[in-house]
C-alpha positions in Angstrom: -0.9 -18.4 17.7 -2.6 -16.2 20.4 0.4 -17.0 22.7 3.1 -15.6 19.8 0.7 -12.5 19.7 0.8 -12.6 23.3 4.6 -13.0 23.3 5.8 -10.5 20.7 3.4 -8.1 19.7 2.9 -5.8 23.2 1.5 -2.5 20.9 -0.4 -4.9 19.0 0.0 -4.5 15.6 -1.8 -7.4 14.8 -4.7 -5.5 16.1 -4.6 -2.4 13.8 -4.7 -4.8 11.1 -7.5 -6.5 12.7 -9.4 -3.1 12.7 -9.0 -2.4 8.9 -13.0 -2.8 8.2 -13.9 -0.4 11.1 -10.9 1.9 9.9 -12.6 1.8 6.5 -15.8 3.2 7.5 -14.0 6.1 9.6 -11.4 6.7 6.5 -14.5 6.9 4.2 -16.4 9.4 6.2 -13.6 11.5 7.1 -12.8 11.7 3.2 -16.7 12.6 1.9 -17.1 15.3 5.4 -13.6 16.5 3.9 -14.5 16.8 0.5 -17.9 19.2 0.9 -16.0 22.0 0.8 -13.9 21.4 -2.1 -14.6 23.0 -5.5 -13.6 21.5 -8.7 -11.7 23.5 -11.2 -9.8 22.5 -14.7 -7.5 19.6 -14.0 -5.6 17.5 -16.0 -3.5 15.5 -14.0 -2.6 14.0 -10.5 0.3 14.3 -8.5 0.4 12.9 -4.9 3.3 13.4 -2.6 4.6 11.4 -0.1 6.8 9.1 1.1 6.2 5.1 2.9 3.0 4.4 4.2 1.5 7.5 3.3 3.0 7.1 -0.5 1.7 3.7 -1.4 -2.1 4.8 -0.9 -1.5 6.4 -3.7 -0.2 3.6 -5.8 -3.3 1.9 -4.4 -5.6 4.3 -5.3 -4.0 4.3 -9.0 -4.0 1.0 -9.0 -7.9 0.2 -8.0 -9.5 3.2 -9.9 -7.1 2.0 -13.3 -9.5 3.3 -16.4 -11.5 4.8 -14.2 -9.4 7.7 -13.9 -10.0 10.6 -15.9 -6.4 12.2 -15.3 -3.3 10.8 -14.6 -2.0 9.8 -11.2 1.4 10.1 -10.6 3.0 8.9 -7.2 6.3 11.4 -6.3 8.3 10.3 -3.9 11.3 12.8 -4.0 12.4 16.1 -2.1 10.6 17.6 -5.1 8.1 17.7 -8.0 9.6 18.1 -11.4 7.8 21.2 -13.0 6.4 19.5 -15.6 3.7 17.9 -13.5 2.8 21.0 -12.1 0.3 22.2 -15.1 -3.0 22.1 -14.4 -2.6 19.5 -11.6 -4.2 18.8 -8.5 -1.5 17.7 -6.0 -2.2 15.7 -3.0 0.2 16.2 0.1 0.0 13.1 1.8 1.9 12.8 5.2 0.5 10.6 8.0 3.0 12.3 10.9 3.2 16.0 9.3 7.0 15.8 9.6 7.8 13.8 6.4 10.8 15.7 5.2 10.6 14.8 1.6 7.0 15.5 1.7 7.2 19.0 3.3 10.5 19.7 1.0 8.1 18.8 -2.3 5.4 21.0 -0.6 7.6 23.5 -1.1 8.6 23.1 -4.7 4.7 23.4 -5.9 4.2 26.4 -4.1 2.4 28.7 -6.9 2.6 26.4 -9.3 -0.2 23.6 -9.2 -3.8 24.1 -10.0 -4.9 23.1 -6.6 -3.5 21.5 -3.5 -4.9 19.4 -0.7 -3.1 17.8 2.3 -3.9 14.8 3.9 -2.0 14.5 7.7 -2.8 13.9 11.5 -1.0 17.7 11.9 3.0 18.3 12.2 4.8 20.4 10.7 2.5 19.6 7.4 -0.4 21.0 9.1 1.0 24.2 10.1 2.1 24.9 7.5 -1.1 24.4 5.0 -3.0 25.9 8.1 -1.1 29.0 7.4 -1.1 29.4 3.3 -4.7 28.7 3.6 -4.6 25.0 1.9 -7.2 22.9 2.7 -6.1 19.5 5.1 -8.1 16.3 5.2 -7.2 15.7 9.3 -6.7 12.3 10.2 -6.7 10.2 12.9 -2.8 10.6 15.0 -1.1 7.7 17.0 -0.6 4.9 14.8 2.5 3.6 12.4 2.3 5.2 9.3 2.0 2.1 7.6 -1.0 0.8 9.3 -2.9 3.6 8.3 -3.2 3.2 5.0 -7.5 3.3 5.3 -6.6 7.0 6.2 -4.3 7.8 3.0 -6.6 5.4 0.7 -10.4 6.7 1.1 -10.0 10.4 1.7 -8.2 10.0 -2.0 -10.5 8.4 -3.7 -13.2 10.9 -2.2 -10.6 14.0 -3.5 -10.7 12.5 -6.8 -14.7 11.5 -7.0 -15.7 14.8 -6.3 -13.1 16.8 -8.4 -14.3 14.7 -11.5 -11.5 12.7 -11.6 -12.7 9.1 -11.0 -15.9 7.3 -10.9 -16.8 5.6 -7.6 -19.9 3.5 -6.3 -21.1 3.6 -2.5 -22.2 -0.2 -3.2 -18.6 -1.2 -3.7 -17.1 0.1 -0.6 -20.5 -1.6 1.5 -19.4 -4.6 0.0 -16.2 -4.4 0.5 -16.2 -3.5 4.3 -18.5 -6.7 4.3 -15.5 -9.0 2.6 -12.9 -7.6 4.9 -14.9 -7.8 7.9 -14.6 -11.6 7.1 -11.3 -11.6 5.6 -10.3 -10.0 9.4 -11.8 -13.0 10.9 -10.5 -15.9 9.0 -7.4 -14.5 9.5 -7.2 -13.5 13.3 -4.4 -15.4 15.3 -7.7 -17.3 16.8 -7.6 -19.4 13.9 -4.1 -20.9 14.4 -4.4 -22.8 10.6 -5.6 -19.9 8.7 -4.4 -19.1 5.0 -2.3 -15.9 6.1 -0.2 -18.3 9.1 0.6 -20.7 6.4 2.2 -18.7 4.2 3.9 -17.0 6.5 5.2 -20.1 7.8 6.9 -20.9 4.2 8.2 -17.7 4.1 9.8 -17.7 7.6 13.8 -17.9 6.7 13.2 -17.3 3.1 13.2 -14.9 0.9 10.0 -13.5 -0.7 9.5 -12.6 -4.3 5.9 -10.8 -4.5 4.9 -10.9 -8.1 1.8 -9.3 -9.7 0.3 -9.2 -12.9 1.1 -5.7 -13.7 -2.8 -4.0 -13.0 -5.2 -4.3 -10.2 -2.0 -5.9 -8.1 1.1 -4.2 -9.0 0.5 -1.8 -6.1 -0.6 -4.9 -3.4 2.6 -6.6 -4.4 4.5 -3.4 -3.5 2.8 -3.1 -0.6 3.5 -6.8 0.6 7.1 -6.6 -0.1 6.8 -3.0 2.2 5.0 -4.7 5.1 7.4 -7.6 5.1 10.2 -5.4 5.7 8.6 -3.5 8.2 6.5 -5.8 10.5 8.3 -9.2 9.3 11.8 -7.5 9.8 12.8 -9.1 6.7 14.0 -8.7 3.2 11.8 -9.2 0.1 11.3 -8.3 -3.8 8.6 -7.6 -5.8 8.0 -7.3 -9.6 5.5 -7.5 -12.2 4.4 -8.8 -15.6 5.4 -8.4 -18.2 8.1 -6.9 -17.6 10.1 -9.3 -15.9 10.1 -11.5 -18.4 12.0 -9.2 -20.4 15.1 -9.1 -17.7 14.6 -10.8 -14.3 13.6 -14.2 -15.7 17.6 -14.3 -17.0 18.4 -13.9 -13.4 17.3 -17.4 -12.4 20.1 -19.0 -13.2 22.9 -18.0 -10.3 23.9 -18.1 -7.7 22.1 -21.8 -6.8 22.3 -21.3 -3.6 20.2 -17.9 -3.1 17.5 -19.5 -5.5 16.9 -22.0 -3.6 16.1 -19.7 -0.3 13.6 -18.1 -2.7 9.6 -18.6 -1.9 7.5 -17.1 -5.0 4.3 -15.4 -3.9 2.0 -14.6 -7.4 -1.2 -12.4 -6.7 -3.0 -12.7 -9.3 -6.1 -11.2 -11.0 -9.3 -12.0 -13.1 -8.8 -8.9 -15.1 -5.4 -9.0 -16.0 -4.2 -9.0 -19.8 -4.9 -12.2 -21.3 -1.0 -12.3 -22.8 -0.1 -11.2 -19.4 -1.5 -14.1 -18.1 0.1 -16.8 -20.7 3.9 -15.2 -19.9 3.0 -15.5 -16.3 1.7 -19.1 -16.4 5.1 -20.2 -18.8 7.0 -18.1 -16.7 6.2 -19.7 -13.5 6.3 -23.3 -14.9 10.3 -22.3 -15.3 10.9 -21.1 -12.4 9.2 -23.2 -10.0 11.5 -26.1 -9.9 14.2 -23.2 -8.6 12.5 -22.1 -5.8 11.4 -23.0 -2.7 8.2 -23.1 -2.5 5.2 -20.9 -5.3 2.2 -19.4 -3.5 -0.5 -18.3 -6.4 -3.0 -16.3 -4.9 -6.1 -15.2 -7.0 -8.1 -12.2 -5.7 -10.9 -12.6 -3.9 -14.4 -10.4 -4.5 -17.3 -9.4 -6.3 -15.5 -6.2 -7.4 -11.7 -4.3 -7.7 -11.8 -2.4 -4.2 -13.0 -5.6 -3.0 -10.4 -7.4 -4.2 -7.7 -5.3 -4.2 -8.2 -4.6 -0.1 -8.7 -8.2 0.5 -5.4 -9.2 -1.1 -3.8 -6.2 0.5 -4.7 -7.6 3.9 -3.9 -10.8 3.3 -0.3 -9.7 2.7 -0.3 -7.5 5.7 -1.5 -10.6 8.2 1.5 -12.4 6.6 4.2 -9.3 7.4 3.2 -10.0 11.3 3.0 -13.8 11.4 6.3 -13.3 9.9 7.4 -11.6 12.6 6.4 -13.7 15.4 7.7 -16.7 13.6 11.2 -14.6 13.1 10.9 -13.9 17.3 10.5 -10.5 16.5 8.0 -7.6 17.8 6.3 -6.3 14.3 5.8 -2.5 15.5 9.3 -0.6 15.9 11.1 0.2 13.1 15.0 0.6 15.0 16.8 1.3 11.5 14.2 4.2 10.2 14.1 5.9 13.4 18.0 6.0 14.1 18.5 7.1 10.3 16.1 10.1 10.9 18.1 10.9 14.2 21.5 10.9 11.7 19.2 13.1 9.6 19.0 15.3 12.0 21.8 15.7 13.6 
């Protein structure tokens, strides 16, 4: 395995993913340094911008703190923020480069409006401009795909939201999370040829992934393996959730035979989802399975939710790159994203 990564990761990808405990700990300080000098104020919702990478801490975030919450979170990924979100809300601009143009285009539509705004960024164009209308920026560390810095969009979140009043979050839980990655990071290295992220990539090399969840703790981790899939593994992949897709998707299964059998199910699923939730899962899968592939069922790992919610986030994120080397393909550029912002542009 150390001779793929040898082979087809030359930025080393693999690495960054490999540095998610250490990445942790910097995220987390950055994001409690950051918060000092806010002020809380009357709030009564959330409403974090962004787009990619930067966008699906959010979902994270919403999905790990769940009743803990003590506002909405919504997640906007648009040009803009319909007004109706504006009242009363904290907004969180989140762009990892700065340049995001659907980020800095709904920066613009809550100017004036919100009850607060934040920005997290490296700089760009995001941090000139908060640096100039006097909005406070949560700097992060530059340099690194957007999507592997998820630690930076994640933690400085939570830390918005804990001291604002919004969430409740314990300093035991992240220790002993950072412990159970810092293992999970391990197991998983490409040192270990045989471990549990290789193997499924292995089934899912000239396949096609469907990532489903149960709907709470991993609705966002499913969203976010189907994300890194496309970008690291170079390859397509689905994801949806209970119980909702047994209300549509399950009639799917039927044609065309051909494409179902190309289809290798992945199901991350959680202690503390719904106990119906589980029952339509469990009959649903009993259906399907014959259908597909191959079934992965993956039950999260940990003592608590940010526990297990990271751990089964990384999981899927060693499985985007061993994906990649498997497909003969270098996980880090992304040709399609860049030459559509060039059009953009142009």
């Amino acid at each position: 395995m150390k001779k793929l990564q040898n082979e087809m990761d030359p930025k080393s990808m693999m690495g960054l993913v490999e540095a998610f405990p250490a990445q942790m700990h910097e995220a987390y300080e950055l994001g409690e340094s950051f918060c000092a000098k806010l002020a809380g104020g009357k709030l009564s919702r959330i409403v974090l911008c962004g787009m990619g990478g930067s966008a699906i801490g959010g979902d994270m975030v919403r999905s790990y703190l769940g009743s803990r919450l003590a506002a909405p979170l919504h997640v906007v990924r648009s040009y803009e923020v319909p007004g109706y979100l504006l009242e009363d809300a904290l907004c969180i601009i989140s762009s990892y480069s700065g340049n995001t143009g659907e980020t800095l285009s709904a920066y613009e539509s809550i100017k004036g409006k919100a009850a607060s705004v934040v920005a997290i960024t490296s700089g760009g164009k995001l941090g000139e401009i908060c640096l100039r209308d006097g909005i406070p920026i949560c700097r992060i560390p530059g340099g690194m795909p957007p999507r592997a810095a998820i630690a930076y969009s994640f933690f400085p979140t939570v830390h918005i939201l804990w001291k604002l009043g919004l969430a409740e979050v314990s300093e035991e839980e992240f220790s002993r999370a950072r412990e159970h990655l810092g293992r999970d990071c391990a197991e998983f290295s490409p040192v270990n040829p045989d471990n549990r992220a290789a193997e499924i990539a292995r089934a899912l090399h000239g396949y096609f992934p469907f990532i489903y969840s149960g709907g709470m703790l991993c609705e966002a981790v499913a969203r976010r393996w189907c994300t890194q899939i496309n970008e690291n593994g170079k390859s397509l992949a689905h994801y949806a959730s209970f119980t909702e897709l047994n209300h549509n998707e399950i009639v799917g299964w039927e044609t065309p035979e051909d494409l179902l059998g190309k289809i290798v199910i992945v199901s991350l699923e959680d202690r503390e989802d719904h106990e119906l939730s589980k029952r339509q899962r469990d009959i649903f899968l009993g259906i399907i399975e014959p259908l597909a592939a191959g079934l992965f069922r993956i039950e999260t790992k940990g003592e608590d939710r940010l526990t297990r919610i990271l751990s089964t986030m990384v999981l899927g994120d060693f499985v985007s790159i061993y994906l990649a080397y498997f497909n003969g393909l270098d996980p880090t550029p992304v040709e399609k994203i860049d030459y559509l912002k060039q059009r953009l542009q142009q």
